[in-house]
DOKEDO-956857 format. One record per residue (C-alpha): x, y, z; chain. Coordinates in steps of 0.001 Angstrom, whole numbers, plus 500000, padded with zeros to 6 digits. Example, Ala and Ser with C-alpha at 12.3 -4.5 7.8 and 13.67 -1.06 7.14 Angstrom:
BEGIN
{{512300 495500 507800} 'A'}
{{513670 498940 507140} 'A'}
This chain:
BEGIN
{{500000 500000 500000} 'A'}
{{500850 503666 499516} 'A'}
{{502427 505891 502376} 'A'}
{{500262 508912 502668} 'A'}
{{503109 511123 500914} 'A'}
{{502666 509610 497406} 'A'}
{{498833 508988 497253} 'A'}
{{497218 510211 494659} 'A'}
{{493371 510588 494743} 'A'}
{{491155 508441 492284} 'A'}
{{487995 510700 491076} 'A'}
{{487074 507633 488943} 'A'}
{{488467 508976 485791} 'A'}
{{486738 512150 485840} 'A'}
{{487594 515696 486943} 'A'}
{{485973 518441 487823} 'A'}
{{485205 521644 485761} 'A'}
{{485629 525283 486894} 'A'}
{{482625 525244 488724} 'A'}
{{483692 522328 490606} 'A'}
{{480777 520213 489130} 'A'}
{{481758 516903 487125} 'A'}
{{481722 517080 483369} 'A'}
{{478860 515283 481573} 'A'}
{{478504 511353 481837} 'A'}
{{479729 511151 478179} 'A'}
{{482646 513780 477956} 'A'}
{{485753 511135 477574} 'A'}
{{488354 514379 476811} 'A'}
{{487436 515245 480373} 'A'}
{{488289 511615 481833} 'A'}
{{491134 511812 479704} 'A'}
{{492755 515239 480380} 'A'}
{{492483 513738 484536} 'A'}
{{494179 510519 483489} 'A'}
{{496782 512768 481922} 'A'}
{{497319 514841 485054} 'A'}
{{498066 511897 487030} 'A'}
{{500456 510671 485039} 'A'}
{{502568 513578 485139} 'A'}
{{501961 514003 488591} 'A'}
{{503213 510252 489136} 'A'}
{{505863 511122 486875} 'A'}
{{507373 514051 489226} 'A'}
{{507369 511868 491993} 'A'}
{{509084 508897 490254} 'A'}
{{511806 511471 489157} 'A'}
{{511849 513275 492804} 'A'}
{{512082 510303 494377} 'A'}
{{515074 509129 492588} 'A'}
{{517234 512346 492853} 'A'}
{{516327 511702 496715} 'A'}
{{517471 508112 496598} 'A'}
{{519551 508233 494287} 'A'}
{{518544 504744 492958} 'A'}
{{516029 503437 490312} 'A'}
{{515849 500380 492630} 'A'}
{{514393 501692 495924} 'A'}
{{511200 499930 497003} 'A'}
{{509664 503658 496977} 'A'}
{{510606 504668 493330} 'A'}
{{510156 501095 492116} 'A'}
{{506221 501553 493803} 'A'}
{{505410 504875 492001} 'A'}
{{506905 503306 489019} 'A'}
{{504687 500713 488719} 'A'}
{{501403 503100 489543} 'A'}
{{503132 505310 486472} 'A'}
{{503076 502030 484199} 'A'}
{{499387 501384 485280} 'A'}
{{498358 504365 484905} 'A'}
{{499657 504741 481381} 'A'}
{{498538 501519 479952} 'A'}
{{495080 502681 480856} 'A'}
{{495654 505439 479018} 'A'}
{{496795 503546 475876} 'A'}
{{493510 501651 476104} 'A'}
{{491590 504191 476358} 'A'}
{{493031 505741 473107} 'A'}
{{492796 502474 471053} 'A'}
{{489460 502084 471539} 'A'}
{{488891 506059 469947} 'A'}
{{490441 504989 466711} 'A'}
């Protein structure tokens, strides 16, 4: 499980608009653009945590490394099944 420093909320696949309402049911760029977000986020910690360790092989960067992997194969489903 994660450590409270490098959780990252799940809103489903959805974010929230400027109003702070959800976006339609239907609107995939939303789900999309939030998927996106996390990875970079995930992304900045897997590269923080490795100028802090100073190893690719710590159980900490080796953990966000695998949510980043996750994370982006979802996203590579998601954009086969658009085209």
């Amino acid at each position: 499980m994660l450590s409270a420093d490098y959780y990252l909320p799940s809103y489903g696949g959805e974010c929230l608009t400027g109003s702070g309402k959800r976006p339609p049911k239907g609107d995939v760029n939303a789900r999309r653009l939030s998927l996106e977000d996390e990875i970079r986020v995930l992304r900045g910690k897997m590269e923080q945590l490795f100028i802090q360790e100073k190893s690719f092989t710590s159980a900490n960067v080796i953990e966000i490394s695998s949510l980043l992997d996750l994370k982006i194969n979802e996203y590579m489903k998601r954009r086969s099944r658009r085209g």
